[in-house]
Predicted model as a PDB file, atoms N, CA, C, CB and O in Angstrom, pLDDT in the B-factor column:
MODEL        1                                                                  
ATOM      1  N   UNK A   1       6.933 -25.545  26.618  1.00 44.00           N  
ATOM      2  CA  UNK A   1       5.514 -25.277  26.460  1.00 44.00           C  
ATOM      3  C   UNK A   1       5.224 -24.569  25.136  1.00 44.00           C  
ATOM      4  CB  UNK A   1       5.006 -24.439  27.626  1.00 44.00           C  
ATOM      5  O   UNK A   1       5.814 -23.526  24.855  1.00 44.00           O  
ATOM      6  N   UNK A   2       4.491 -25.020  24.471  1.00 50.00           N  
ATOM      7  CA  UNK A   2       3.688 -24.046  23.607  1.00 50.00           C  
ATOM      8  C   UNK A   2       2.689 -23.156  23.425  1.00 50.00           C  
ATOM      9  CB  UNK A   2       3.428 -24.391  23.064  1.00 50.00           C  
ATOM     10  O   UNK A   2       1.488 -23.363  23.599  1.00 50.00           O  
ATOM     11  N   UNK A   3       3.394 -21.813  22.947  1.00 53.00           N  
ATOM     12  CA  UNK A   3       2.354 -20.818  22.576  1.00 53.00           C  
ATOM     13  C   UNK A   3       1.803 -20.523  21.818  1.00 53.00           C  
ATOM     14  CB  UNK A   3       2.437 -20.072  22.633  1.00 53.00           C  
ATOM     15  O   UNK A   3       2.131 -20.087  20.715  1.00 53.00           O  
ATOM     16  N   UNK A   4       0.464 -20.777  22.438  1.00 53.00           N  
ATOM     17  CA  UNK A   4      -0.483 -20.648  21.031  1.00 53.00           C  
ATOM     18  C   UNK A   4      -0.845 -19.628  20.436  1.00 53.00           C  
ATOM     19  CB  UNK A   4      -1.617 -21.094  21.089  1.00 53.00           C  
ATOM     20  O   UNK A   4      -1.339 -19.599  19.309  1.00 53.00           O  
ATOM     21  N   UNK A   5      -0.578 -18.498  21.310  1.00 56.00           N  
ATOM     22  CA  UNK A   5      -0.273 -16.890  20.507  1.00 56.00           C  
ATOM     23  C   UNK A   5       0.618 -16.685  19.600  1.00 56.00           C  
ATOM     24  CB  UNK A   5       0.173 -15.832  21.341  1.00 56.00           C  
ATOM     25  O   UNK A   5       0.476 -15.947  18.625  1.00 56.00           O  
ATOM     26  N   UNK A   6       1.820 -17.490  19.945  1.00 56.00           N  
ATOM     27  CA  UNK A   6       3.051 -16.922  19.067  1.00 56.00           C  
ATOM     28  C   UNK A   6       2.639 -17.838  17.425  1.00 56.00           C  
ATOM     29  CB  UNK A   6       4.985 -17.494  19.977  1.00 56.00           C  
ATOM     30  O   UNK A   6       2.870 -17.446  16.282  1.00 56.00           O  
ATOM     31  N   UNK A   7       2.042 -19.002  17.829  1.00 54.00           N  
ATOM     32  CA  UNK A   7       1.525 -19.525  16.549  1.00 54.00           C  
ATOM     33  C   UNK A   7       0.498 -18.791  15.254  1.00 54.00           C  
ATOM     34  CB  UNK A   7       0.844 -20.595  17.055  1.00 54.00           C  
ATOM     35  O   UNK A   7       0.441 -18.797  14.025  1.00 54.00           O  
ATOM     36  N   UNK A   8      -0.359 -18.082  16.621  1.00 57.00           N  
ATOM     37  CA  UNK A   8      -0.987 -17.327  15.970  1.00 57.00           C  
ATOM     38  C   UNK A   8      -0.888 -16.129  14.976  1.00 57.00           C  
ATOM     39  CB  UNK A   8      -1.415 -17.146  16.619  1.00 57.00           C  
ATOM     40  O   UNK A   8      -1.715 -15.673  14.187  1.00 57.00           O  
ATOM     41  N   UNK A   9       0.805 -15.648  15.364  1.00 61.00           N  
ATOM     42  CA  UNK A   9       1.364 -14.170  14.650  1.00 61.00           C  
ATOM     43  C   UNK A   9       1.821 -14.833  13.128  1.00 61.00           C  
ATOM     44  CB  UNK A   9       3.022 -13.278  15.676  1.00 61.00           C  
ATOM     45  O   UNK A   9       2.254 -15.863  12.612  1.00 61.00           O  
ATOM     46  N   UNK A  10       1.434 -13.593  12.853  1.00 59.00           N  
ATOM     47  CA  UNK A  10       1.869 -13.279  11.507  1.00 59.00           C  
ATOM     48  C   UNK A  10       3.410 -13.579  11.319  1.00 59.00           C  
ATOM     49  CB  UNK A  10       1.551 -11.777  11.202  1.00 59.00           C  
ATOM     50  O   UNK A  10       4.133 -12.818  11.963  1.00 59.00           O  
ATOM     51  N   UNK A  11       3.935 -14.363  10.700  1.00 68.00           N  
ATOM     52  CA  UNK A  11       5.320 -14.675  10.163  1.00 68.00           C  
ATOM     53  C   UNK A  11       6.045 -12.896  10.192  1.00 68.00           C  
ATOM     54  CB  UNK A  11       5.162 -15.564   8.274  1.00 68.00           C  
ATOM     55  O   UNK A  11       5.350 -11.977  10.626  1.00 68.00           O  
ATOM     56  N   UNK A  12       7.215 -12.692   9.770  1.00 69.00           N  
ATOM     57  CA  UNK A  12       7.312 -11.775   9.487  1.00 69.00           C  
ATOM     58  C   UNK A  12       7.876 -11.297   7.851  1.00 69.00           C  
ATOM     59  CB  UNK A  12       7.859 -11.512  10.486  1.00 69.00           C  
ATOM     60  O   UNK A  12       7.914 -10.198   7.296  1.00 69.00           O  
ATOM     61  N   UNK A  13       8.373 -13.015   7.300  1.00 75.00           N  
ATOM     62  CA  UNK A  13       8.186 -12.900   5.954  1.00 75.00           C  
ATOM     63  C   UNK A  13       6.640 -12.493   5.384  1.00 75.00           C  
ATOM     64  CB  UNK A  13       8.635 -14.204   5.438  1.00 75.00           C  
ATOM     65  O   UNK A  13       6.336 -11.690   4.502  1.00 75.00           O  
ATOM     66  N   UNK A  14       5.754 -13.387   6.258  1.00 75.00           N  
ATOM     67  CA  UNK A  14       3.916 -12.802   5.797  1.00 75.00           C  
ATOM     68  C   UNK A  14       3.765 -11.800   5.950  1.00 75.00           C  
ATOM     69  CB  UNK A  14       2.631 -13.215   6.475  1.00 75.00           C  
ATOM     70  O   UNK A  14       2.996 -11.262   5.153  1.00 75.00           O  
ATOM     71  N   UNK A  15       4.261 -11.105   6.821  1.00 73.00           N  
ATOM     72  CA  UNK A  15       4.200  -9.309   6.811  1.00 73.00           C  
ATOM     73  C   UNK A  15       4.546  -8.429   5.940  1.00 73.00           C  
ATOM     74  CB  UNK A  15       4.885  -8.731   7.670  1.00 73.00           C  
ATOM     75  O   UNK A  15       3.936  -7.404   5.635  1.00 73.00           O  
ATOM     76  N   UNK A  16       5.686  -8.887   5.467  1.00 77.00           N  
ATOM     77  CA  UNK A  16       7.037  -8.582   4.554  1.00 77.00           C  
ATOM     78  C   UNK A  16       5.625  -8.598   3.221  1.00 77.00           C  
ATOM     79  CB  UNK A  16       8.813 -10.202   4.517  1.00 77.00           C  
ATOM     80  O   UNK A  16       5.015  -7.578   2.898  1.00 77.00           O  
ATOM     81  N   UNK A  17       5.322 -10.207   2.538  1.00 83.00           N  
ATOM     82  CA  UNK A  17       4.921  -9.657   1.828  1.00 83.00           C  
ATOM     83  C   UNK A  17       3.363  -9.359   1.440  1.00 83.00           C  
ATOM     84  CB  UNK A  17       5.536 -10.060   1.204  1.00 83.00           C  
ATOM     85  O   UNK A  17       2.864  -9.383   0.315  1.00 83.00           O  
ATOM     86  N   UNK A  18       2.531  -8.976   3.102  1.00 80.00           N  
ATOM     87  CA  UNK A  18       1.307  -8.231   3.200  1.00 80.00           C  
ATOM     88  C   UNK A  18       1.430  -7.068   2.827  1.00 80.00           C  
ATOM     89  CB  UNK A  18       0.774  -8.178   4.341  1.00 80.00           C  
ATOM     90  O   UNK A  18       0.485  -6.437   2.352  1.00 80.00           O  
ATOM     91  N   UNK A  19       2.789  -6.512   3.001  1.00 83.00           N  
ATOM     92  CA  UNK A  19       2.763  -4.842   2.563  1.00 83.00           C  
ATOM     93  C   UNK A  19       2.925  -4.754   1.289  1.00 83.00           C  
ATOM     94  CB  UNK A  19       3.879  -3.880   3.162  1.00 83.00           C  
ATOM     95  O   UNK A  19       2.370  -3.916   0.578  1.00 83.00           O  
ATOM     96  N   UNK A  20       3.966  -5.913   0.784  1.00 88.00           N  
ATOM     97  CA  UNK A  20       4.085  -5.808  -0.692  1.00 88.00           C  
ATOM     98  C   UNK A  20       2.895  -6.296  -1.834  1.00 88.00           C  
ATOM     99  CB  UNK A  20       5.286  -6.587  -0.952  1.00 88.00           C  
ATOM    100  O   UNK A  20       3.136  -6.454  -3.031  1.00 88.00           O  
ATOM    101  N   UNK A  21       1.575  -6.495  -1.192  1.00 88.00           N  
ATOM    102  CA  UNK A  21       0.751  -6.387  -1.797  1.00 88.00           C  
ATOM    103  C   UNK A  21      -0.356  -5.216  -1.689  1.00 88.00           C  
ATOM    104  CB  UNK A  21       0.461  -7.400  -1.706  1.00 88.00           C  
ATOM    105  O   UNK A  21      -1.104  -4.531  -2.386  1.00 88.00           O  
ATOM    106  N   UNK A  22       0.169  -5.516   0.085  1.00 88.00           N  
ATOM    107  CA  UNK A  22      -0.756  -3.793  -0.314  1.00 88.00           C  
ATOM    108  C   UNK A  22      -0.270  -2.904  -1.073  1.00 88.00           C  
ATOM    109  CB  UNK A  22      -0.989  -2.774   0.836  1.00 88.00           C  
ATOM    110  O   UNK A  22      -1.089  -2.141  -1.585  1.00 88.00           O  
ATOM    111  N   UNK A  23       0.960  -2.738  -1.343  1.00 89.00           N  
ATOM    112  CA  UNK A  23       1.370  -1.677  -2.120  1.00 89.00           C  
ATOM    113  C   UNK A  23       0.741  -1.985  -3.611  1.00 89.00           C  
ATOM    114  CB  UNK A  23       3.004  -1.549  -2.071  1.00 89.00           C  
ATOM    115  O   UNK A  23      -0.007  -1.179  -4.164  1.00 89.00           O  
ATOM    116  N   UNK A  24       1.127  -3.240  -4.197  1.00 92.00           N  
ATOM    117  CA  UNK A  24       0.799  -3.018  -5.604  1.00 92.00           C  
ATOM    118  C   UNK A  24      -1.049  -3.021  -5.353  1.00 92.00           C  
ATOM    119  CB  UNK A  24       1.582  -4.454  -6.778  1.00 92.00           C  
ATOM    120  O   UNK A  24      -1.465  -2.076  -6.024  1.00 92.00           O  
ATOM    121  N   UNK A  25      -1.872  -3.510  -4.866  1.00 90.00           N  
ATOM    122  CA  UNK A  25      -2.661  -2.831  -4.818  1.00 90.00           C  
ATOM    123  C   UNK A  25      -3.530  -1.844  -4.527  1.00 90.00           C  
ATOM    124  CB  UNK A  25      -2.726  -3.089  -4.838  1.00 90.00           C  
ATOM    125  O   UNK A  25      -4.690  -1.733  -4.925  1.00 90.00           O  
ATOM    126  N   UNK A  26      -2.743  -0.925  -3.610  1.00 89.00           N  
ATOM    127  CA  UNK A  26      -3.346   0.620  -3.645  1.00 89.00           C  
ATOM    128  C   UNK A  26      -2.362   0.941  -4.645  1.00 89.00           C  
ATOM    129  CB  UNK A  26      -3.327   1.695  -2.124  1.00 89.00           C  
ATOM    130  O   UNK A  26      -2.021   1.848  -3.885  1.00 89.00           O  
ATOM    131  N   UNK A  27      -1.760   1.038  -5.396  1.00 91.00           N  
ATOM    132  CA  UNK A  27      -1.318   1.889  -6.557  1.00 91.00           C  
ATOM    133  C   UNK A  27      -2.386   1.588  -7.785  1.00 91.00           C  
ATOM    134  CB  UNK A  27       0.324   1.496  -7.005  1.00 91.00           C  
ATOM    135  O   UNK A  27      -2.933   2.395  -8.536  1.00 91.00           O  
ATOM    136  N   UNK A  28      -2.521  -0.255  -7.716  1.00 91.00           N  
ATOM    137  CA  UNK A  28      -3.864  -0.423  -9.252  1.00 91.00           C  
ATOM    138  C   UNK A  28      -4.684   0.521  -8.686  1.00 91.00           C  
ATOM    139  CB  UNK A  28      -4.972  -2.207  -9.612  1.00 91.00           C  
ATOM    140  O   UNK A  28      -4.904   1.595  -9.246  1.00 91.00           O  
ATOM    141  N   UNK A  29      -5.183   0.198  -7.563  1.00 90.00           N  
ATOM    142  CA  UNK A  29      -6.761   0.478  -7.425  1.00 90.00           C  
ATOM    143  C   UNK A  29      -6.901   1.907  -6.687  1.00 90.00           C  
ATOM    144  CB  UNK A  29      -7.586  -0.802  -6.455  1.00 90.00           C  
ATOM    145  O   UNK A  29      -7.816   2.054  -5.876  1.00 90.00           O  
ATOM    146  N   UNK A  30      -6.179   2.754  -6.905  1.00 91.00           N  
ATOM    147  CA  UNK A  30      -5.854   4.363  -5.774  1.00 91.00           C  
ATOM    148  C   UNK A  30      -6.709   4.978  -6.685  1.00 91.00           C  
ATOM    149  CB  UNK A  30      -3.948   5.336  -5.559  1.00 91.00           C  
ATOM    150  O   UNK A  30      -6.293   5.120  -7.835  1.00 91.00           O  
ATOM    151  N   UNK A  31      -7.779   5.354  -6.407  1.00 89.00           N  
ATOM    152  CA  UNK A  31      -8.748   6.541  -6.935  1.00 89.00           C  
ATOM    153  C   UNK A  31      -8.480   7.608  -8.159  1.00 89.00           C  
ATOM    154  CB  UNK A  31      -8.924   7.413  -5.784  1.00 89.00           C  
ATOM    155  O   UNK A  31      -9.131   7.779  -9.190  1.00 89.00           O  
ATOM    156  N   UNK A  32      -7.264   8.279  -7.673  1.00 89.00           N  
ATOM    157  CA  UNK A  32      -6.289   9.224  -8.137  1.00 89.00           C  
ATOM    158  C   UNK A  32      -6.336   8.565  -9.754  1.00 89.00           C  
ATOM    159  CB  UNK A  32      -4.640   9.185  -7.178  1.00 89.00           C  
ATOM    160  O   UNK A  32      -6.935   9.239 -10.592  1.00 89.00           O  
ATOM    161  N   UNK A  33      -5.890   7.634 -10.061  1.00 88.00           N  
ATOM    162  CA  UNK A  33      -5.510   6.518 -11.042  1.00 88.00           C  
ATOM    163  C   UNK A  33      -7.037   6.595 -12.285  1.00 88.00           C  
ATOM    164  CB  UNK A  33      -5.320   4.695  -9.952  1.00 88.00           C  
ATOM    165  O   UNK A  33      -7.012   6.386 -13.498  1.00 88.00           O  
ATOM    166  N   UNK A  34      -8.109   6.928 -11.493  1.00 85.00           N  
ATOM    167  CA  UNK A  34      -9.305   6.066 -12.307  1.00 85.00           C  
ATOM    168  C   UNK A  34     -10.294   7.615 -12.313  1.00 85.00           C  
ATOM    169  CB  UNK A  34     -10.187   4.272 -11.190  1.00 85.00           C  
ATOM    170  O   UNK A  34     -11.513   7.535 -12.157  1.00 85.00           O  
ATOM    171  N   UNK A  35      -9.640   8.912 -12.500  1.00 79.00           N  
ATOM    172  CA  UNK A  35     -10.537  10.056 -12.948  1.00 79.00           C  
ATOM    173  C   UNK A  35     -11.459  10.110 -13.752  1.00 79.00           C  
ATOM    174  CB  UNK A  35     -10.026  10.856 -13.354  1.00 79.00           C  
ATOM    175  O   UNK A  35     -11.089  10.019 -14.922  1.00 79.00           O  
ATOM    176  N   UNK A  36     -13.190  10.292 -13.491  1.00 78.00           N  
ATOM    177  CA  UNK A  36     -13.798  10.362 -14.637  1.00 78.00           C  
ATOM    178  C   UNK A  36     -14.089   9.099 -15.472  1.00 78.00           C  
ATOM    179  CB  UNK A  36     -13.108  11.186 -15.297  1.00 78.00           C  
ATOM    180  O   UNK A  36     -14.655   9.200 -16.560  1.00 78.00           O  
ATOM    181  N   UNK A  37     -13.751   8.056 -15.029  1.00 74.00           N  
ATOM    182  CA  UNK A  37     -14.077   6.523 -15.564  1.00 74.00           C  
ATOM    183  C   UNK A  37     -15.100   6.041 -14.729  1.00 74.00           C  
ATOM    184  CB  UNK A  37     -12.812   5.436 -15.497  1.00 74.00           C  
ATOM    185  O   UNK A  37     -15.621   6.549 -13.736  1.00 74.00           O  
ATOM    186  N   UNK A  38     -15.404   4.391 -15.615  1.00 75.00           N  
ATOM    187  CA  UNK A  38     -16.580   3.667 -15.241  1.00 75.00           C  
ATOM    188  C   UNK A  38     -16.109   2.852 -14.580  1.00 75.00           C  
ATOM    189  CB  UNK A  38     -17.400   3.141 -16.142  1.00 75.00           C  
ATOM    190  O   UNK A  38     -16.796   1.968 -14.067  1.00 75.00           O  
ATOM    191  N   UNK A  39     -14.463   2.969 -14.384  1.00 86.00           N  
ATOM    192  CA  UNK A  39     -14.039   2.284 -13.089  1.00 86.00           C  
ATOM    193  C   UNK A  39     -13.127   2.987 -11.653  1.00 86.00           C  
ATOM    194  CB  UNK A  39     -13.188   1.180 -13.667  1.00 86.00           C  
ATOM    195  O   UNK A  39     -12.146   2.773 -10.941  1.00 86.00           O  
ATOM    196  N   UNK A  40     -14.006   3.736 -11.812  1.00 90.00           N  
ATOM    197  CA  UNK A  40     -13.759   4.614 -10.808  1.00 90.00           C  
ATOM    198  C   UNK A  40     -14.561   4.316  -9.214  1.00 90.00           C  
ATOM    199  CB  UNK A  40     -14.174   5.973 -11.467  1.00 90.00           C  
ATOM    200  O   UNK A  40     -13.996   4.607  -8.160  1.00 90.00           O  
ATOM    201  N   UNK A  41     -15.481   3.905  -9.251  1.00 90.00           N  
ATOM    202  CA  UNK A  41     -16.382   3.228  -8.342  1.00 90.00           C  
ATOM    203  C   UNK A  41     -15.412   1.820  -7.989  1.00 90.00           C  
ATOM    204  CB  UNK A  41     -18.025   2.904  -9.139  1.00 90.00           C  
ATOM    205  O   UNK A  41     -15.073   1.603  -6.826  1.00 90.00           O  
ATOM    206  N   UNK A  42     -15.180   1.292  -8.636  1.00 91.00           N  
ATOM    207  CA  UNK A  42     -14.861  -0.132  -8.699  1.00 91.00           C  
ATOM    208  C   UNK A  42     -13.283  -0.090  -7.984  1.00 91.00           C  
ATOM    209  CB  UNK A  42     -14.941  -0.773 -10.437  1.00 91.00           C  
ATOM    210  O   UNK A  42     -12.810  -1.089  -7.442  1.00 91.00           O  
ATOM    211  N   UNK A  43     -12.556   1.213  -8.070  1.00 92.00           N  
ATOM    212  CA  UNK A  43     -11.269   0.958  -7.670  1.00 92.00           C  
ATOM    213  C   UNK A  43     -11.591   2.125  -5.964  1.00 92.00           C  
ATOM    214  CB  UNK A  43      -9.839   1.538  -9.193  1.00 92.00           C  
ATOM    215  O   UNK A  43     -10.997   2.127  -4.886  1.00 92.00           O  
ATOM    216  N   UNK A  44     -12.091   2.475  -6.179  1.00 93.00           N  
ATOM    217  CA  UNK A  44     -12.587   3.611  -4.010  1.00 93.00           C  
ATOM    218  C   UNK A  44     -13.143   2.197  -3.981  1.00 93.00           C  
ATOM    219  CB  UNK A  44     -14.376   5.715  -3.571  1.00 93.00           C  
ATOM    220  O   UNK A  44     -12.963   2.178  -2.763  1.00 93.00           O  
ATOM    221  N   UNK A  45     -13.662   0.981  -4.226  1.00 93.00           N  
ATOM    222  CA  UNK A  45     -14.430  -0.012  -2.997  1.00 93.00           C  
ATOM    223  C   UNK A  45     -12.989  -0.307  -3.369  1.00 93.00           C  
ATOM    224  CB  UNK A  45     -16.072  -1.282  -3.063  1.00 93.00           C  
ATOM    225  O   UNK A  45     -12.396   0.373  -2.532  1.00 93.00           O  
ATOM    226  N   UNK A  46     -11.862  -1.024  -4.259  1.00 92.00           N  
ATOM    227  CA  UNK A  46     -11.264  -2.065  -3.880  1.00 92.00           C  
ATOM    228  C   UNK A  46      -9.949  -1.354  -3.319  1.00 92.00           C  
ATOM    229  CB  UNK A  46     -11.139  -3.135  -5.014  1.00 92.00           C  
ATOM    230  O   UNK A  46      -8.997  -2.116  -3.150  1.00 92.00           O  
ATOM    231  N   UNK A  47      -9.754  -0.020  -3.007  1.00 93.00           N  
ATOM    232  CA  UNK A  47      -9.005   0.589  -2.751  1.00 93.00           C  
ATOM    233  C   UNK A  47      -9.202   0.793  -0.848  1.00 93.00           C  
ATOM    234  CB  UNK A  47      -9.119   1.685  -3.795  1.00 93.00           C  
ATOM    235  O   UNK A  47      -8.349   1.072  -0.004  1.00 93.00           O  
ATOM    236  N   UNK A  48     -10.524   0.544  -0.720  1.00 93.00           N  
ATOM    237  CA  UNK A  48     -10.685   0.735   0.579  1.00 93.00           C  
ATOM    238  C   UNK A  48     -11.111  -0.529   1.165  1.00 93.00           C  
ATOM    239  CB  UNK A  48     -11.567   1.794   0.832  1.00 93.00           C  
ATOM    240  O   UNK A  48     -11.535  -0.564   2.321  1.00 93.00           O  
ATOM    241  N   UNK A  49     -10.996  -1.905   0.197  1.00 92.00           N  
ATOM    242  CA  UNK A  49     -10.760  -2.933   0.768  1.00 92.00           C  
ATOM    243  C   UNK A  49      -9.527  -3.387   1.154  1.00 92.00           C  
ATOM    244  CB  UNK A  49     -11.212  -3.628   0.207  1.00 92.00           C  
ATOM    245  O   UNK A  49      -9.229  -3.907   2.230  1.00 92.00           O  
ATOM    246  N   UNK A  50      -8.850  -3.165   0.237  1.00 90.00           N  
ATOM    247  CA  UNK A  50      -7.382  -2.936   0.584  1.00 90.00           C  
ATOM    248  C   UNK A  50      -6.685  -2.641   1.619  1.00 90.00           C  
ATOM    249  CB  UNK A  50      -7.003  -2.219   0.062  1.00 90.00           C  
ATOM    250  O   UNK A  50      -5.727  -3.271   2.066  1.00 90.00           O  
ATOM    251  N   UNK A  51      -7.356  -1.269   2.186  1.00 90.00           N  
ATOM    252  CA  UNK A  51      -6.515  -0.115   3.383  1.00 90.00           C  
ATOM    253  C   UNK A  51      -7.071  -0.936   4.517  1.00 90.00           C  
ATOM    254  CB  UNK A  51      -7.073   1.928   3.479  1.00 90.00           C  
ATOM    255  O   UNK A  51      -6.487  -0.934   5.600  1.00 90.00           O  
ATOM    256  N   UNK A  52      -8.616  -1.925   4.251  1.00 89.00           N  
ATOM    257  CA  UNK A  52      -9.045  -2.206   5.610  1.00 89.00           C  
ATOM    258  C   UNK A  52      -8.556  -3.430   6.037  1.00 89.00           C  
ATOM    259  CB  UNK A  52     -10.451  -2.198   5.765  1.00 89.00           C  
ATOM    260  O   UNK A  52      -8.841  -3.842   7.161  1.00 89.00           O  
ATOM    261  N   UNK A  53      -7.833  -4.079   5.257  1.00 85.00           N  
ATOM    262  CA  UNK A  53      -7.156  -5.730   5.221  1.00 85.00           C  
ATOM    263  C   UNK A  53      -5.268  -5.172   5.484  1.00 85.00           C  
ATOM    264  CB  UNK A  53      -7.552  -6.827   3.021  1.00 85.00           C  
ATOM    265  O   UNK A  53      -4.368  -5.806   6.035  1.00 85.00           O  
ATOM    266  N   UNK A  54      -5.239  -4.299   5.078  1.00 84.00           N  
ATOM    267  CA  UNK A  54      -3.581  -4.008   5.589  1.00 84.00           C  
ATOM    268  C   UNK A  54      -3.773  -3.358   7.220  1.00 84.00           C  
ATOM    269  CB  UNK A  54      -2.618  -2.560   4.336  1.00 84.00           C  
ATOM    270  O   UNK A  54      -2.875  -3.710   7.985  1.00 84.00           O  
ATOM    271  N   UNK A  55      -4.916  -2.396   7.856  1.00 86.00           N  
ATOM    272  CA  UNK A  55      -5.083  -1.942   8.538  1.00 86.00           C  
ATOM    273  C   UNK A  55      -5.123  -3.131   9.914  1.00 86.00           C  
ATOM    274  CB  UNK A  55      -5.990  -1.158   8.055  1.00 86.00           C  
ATOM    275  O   UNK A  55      -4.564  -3.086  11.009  1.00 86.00           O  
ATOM    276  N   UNK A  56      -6.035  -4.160   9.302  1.00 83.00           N  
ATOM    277  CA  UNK A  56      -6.505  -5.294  10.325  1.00 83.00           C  
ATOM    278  C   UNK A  56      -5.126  -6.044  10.463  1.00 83.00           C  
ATOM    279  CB  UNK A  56      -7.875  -6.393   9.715  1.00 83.00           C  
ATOM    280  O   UNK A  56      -4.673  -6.382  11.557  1.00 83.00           O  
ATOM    281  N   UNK A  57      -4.399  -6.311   9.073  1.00 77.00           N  
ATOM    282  CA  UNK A  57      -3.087  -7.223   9.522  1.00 77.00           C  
ATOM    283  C   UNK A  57      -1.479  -6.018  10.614  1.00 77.00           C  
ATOM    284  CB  UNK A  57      -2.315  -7.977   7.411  1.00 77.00           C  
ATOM    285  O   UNK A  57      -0.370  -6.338  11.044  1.00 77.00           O  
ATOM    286  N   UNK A  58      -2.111  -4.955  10.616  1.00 78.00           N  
ATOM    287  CA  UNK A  58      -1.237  -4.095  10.650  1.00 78.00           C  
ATOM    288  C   UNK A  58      -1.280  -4.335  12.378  1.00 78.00           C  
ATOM    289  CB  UNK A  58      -1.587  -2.597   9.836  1.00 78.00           C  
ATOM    290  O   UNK A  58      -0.287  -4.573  13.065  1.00 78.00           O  
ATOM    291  N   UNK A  59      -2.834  -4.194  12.927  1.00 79.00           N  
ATOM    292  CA  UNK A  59      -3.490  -4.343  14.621  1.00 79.00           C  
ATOM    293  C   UNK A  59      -2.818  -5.336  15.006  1.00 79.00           C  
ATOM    294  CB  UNK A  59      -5.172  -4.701  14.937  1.00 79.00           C  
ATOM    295  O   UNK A  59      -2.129  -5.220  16.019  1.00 79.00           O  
ATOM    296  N   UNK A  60      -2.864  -6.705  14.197  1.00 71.00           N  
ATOM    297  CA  UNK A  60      -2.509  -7.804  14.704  1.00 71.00           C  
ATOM    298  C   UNK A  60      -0.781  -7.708  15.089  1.00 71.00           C  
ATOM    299  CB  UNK A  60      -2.967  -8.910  13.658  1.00 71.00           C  
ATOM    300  O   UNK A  60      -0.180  -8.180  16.054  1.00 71.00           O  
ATOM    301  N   UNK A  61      -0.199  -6.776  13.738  1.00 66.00           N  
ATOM    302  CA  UNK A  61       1.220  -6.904  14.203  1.00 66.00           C  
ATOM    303  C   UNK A  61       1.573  -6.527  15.281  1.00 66.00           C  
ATOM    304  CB  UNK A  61       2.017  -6.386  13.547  1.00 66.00           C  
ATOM    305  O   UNK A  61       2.395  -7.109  15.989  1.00 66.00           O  
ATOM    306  N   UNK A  62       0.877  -5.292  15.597  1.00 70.00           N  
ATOM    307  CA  UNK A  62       1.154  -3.661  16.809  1.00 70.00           C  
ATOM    308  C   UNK A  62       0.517  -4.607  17.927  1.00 70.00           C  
ATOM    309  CB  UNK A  62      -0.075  -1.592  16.439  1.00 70.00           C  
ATOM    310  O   UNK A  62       0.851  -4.131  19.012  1.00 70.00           O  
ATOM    311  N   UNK A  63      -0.183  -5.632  18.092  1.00 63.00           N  
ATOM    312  CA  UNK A  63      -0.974  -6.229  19.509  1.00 63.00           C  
ATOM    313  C   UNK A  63       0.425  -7.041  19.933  1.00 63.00           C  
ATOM    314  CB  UNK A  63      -2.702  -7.479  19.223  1.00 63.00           C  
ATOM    315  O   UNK A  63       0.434  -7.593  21.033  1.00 63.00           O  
ATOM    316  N   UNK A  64       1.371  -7.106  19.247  1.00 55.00           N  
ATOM    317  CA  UNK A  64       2.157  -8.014  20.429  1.00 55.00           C  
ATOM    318  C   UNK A  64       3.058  -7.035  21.213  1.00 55.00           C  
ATOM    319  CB  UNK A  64       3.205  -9.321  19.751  1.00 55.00           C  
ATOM    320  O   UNK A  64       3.750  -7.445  22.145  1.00 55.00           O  
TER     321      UNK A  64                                                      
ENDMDL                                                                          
END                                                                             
C-alpha cells in the first residue's frame, strides 16, 4: 500500500539542505550584520522570512 504521508515528508537530504540554507541566509541577512544602514530594514524582513520558512519546514519534520 501506499503512503501518501510518507510521500508527503520532507526527504531528509531536503532537510539536510533546508538548514544549509537557512544558515547561509540568516548569516547574509542577521540584523547584527546591517547596523545603521539603508539595508537594515531589508535584511529584519528577510531575516524573519527566513526563521519563518525554516520554522514551518522544521513543524513538518517534528509532526511525524
Amino acid at each position: 500500500p501506499c503512503d501518501a504521508a510518507a510521500l508527503m515528508r520532507p526527504s531528509l537530504q531536503f532537510a539536510h539542505n533546508a538548514v544549509e540554507r537557512f544558515r547561509q541566509s540568516a548569516l547574509k541577512w542577521h540584523p547584527d550584520r546591517w547596523p545603521l544602514s539603508d539595508g537594515k530594514i531589508e535584511a529584519e524582513v528577510n531575516f524573519k522570512r527566513a526563521q519563518e520558512a525554516y520554522d514551518c519546514l522544521r513543524q513538518l519534520h517534528c509532526a511525524d
